[in-house]
C-alpha positions in Angstrom: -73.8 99.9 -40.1 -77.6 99.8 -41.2 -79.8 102.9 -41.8 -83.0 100.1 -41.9 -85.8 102.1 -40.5 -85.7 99.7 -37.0 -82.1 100.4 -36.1 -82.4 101.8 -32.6 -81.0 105.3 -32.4 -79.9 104.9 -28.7 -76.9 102.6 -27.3 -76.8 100.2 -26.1 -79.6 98.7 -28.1 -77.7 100.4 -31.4 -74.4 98.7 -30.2 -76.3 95.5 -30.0 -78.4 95.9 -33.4 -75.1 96.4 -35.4 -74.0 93.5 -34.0 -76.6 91.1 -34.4 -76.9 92.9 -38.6 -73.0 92.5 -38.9 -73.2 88.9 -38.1 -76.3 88.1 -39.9 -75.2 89.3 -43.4 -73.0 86.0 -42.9 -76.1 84.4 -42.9 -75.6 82.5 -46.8 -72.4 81.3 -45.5 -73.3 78.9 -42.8 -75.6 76.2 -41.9 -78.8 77.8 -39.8 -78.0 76.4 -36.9 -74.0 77.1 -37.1 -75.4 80.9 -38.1 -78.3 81.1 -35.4 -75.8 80.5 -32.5 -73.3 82.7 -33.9 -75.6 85.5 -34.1 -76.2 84.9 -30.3 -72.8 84.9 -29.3 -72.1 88.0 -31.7 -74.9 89.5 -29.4 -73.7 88.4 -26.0 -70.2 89.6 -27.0 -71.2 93.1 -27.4 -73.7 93.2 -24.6 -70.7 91.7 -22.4 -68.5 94.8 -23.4 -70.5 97.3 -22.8 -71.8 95.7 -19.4 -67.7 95.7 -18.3 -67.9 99.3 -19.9 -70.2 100.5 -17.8 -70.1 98.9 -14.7 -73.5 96.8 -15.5 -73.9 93.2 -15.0 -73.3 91.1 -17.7 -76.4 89.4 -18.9 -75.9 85.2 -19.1 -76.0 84.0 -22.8 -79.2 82.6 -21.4 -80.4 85.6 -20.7 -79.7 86.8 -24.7 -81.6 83.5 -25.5 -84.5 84.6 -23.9 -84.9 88.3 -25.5 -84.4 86.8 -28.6 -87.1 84.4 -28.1 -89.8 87.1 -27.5 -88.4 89.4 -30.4 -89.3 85.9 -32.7 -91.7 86.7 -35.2 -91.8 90.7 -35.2 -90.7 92.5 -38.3 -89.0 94.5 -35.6 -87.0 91.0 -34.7 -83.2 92.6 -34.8 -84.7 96.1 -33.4 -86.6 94.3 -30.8 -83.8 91.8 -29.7 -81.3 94.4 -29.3 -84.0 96.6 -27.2 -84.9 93.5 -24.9 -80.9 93.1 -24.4 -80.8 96.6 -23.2 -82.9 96.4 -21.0 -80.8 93.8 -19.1 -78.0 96.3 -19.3 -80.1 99.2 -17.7 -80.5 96.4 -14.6 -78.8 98.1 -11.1 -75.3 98.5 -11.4 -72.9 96.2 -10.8 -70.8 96.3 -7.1 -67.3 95.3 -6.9 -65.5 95.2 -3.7 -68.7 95.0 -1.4 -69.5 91.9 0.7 -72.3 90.4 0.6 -73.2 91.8 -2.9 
């Protein structure tokens, strides 16, 4: 993927960078709003996997909403997305099998 100077150089946030930069050079090819949501869901995919991955709860697309909406505006905005998404992944693990969890 990128070598861009704001590529993280830690996963998750490099798992989620790539994925937001994969789906944005499809950016020419699709309406902004078609593009803007699939950039989202691109994100949220690869956030879901690794949360599964790693036994972390999986943030809400919601939740990818919101990071993105405080990355808006940095020239940072991919770096800073994917390092506000991480963050949700760093959350306490999550319990399977336990009542009351």
């Amino acid at each position: 993927m990128s070598d861009g100077i704001f590529r993280p150089t830690h996963e998750p946030a490099r798992l989620l960078y790539d994925a937001f930069q994969a789906e944005a050079k499809l950016r020419k090819q699709r309406e902004v709003g078609n593009w803007i949501e699939k950039e989202r869901l691109a994100v949220w995919t690869a956030a879901r996997d690794y949360a599964q991955q790693h036994d972390r709860p999986v943030p809400t697309l919601e939740q990818i909403k919101a990071k993105e909406q405080l990355a808006l505006g940095h020239t940072d905005y991919g770096a800073k997305w994917a390092y506000g998404v991480a963050e949700l992944l760093r959350a306490t693990p999550s319990v399977k099998g336990k009542e009351g969890a």
